[in-house]
C-alpha positions in Angstrom: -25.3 -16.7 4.7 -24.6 -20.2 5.9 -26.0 -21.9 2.4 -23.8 -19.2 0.6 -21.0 -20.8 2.6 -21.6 -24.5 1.8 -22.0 -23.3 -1.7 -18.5 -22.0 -1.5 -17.3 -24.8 0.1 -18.7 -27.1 -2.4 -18.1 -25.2 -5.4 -14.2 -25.4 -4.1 -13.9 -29.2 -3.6 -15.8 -29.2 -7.2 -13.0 -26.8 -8.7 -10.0 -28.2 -7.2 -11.6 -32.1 -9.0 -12.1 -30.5 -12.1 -8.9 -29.0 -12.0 -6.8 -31.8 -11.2 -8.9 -34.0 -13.6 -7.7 -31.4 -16.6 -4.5 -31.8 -15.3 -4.4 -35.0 -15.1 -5.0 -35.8 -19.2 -2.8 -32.5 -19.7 -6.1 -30.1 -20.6 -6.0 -26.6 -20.6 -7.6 -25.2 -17.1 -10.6 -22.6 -18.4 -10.1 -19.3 -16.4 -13.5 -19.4 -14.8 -11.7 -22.4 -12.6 -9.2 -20.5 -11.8 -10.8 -17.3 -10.4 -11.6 -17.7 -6.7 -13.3 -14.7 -6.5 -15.5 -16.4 -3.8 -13.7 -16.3 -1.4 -12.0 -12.7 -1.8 -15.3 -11.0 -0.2 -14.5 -8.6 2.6 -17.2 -9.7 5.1 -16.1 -7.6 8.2 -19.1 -6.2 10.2 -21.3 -9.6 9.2 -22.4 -11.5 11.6 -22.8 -15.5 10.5 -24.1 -18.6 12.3 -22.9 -21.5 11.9 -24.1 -25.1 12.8 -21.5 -28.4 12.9 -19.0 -25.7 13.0 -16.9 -28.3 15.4 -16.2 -30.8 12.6 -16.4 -31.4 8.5 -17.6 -28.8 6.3 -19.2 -26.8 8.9 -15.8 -26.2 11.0 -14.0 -25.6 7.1 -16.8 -23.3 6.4 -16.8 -21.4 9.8 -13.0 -21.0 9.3 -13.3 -19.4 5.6 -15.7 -17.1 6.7 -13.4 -16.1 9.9 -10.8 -15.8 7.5 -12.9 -13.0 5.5 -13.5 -11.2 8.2 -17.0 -12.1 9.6 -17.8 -12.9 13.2 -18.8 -16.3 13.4 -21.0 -18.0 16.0 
């Protein structure tokens, strides 16, 4: 569970460069970039560790997951 929460994490940051990229020489943004079903998972009941939760992608990670619904330690 914590790689499938770098991956998401990663993927993002990848998604919002691409996106602003498009923008940027006024492409059209394909819709797989702009579904975030990724992070629309309903993770209550899960239990997830995190490590380097205080700081950087860790702490960004341990707060998406939170934000889902998991308990994070």
């Amino acid at each position: 569970m914590v790689i499938h929460g770098l991956v998401a994490i990663y993927f993002l940051i990848c998604q919002k460069i691409v996106s602003y990229l498009l923008r940027l020489f006024s492409l059209s943004v394909p819709s797989w970039l702009q579904a975030n079903e990724l992070f629309s998972a309903n993770l209550s009941g899960q239990i997830i560790i995190v490590t380097g939760a205080n700081a950087g992608i860790g702490r960004v990670t341990a707060q998406k997951l939170a934000f889902q619904g998991a308990t994070v330690i």
